[in-house]
N, CA, C and O of each residue as an XYZ file, in Angstrom:
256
protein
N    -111.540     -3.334   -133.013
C    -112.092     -4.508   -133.631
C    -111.236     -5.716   -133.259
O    -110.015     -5.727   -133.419
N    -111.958     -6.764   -132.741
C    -110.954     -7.819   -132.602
C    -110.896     -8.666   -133.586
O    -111.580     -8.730   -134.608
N    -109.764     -9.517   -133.098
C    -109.085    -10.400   -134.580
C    -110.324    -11.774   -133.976
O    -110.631    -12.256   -132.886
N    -110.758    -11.989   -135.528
C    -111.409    -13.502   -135.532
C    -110.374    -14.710   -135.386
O    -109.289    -14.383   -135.868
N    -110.378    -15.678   -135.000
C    -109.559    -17.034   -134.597
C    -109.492    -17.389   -136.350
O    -110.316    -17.000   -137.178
N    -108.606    -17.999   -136.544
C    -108.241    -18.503   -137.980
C    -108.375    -19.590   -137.818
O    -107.621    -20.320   -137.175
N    -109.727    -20.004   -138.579
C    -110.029    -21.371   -138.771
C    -108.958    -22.743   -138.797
O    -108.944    -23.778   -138.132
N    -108.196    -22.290   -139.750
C    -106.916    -23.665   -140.420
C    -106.229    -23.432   -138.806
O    -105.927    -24.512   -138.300
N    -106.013    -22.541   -138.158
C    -104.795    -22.670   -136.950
C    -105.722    -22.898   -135.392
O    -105.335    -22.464   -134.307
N    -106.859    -23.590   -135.593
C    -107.121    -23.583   -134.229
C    -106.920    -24.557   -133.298
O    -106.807    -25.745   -133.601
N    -106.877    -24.208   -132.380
C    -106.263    -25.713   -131.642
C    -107.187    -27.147   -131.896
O    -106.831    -28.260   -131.511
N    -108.151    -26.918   -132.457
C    -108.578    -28.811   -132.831
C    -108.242    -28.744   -133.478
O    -107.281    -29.475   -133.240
N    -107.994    -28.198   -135.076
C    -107.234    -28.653   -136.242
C    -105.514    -28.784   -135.789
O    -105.040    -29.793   -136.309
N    -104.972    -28.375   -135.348
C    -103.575    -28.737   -134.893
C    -103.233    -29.871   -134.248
O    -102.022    -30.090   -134.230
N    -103.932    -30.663   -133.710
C    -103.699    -31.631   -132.589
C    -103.489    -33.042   -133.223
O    -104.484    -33.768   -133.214
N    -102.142    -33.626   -133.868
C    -101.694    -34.718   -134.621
C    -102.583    -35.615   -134.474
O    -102.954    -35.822   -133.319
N    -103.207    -36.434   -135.610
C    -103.874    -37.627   -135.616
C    -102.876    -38.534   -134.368
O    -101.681    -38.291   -134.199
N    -103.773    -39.760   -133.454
C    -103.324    -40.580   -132.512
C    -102.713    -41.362   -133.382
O    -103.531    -41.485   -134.293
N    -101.258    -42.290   -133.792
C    -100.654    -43.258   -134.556
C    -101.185    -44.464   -132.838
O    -101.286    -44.506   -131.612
N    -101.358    -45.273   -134.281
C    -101.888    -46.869   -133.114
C    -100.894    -47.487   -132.835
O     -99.814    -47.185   -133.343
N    -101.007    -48.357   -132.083
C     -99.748    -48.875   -131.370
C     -99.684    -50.018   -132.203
O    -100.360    -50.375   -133.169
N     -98.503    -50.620   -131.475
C     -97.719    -51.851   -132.764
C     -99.341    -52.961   -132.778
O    -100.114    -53.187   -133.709
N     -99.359    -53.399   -131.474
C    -100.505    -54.204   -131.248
C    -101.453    -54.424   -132.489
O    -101.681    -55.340   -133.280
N    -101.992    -52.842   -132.224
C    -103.396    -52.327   -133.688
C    -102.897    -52.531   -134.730
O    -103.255    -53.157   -135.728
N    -102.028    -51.967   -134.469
C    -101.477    -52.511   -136.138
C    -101.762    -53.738   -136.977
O    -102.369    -53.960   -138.025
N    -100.693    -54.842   -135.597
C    -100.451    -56.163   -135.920
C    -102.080    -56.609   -135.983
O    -102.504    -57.366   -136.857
N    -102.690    -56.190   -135.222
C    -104.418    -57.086   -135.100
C    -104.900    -56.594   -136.396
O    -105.650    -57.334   -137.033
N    -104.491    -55.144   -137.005
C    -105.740    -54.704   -138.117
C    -104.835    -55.972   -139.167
O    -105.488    -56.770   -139.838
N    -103.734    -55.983   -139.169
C    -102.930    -56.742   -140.692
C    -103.630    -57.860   -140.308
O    -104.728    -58.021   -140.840
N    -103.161    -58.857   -139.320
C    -103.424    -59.913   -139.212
C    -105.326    -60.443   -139.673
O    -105.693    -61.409   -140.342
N    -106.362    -59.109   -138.834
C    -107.828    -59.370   -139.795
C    -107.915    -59.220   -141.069
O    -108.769    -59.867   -141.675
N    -107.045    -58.328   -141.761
C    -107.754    -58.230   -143.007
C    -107.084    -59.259   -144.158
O    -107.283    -59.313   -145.371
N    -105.969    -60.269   -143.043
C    -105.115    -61.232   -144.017
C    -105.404    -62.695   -143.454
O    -104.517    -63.547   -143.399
N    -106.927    -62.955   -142.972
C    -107.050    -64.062   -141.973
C    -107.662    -64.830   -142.978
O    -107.528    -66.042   -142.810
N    -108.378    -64.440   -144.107
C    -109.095    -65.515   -144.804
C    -107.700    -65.701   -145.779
O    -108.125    -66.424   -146.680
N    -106.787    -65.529   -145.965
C    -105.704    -65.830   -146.954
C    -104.962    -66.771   -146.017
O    -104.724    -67.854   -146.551
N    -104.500    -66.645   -144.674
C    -104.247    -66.940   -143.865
C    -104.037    -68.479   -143.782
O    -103.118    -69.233   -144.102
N    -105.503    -68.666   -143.114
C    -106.562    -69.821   -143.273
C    -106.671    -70.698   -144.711
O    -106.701    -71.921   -144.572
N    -106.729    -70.192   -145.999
C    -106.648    -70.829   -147.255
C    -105.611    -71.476   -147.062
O    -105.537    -72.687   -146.852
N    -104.529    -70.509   -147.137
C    -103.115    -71.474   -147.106
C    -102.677    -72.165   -146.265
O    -101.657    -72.796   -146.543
N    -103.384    -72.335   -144.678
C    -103.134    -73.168   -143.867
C    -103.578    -74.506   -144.462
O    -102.827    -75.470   -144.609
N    -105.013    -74.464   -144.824
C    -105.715    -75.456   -145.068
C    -104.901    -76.162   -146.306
O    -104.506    -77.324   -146.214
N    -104.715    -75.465   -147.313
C    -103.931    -76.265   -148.504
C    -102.830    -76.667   -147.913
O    -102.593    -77.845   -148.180
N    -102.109    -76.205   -147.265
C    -101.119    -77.241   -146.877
C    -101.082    -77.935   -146.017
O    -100.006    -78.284   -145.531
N    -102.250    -78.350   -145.563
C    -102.625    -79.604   -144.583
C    -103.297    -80.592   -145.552
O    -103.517    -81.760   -145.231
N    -103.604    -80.091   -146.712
C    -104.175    -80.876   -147.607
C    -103.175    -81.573   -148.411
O    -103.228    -82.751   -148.765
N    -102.421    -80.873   -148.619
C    -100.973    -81.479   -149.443
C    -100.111    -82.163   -148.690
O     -99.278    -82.885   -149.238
N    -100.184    -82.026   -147.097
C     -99.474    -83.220   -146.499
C    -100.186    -83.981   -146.326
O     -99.502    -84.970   -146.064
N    -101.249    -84.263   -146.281
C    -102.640    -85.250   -145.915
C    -102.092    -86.079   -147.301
O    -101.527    -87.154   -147.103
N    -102.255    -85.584   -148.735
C    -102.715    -86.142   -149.703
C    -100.702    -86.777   -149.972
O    -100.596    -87.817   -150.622
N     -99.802    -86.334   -149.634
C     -98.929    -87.262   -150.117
C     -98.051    -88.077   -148.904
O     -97.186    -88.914   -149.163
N     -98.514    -87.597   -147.294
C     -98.813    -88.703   -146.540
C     -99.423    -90.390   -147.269
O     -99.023    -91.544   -147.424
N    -100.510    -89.611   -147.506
C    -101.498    -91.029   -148.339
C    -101.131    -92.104   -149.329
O    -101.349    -93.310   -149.447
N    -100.394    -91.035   -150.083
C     -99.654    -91.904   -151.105
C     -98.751    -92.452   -150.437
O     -98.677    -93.672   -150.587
N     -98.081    -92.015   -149.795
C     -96.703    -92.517   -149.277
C     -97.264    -93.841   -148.854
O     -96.838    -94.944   -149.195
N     -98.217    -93.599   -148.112
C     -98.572    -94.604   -147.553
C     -99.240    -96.276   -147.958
O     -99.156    -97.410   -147.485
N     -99.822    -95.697   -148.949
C     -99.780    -96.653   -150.220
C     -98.963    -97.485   -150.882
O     -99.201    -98.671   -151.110
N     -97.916    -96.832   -151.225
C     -96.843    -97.043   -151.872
C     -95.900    -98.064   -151.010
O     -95.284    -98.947   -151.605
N     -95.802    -97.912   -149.531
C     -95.428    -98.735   -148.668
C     -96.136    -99.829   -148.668
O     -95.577   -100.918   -148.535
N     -98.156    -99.667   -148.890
C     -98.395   -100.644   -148.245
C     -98.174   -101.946   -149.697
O     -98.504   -103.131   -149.751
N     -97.587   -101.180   -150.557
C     -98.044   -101.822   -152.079
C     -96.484   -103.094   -152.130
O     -96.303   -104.222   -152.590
N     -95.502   -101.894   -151.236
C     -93.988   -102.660   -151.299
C     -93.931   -103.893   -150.854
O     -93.263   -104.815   -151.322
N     -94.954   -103.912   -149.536
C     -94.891   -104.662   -148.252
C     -95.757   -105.681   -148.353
O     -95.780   -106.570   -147.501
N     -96.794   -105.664   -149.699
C     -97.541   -106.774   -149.627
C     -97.662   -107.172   -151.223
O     -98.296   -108.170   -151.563
């Protein structure tokens, strides 16, 4: 009688999941953190925009 192959030990179940390279990595973090990303870019173009402005005010208020 021959021996049946043991399911849990066959060579496709043995064969280590592929680990992704740094790259994949960096691309999967960087998509799934792009709309947070982007928010906080934008607010702080907004917060130098908005006290640029004042500043600018405030000069033009000194000066005239």
């Amino acid at each position: 009688m021959q021996d049946k192959p043991n399911p849990i030990r066959s060579e496709t179940t043995e064969t280590e999941p592929i680990q992704p390279t740094r790259r994949q990595r960096t691309s999967r973090w960087f998509a799934r953190r792009r709309r947070t990303i982007a928010f906080h870019f934008v607010r702080g173009v907004a917060y130098g925009a908005g006290a640029g402005g004042v500043g600018l005010v405030l000069w033009w208020i000194e000066n005239h």
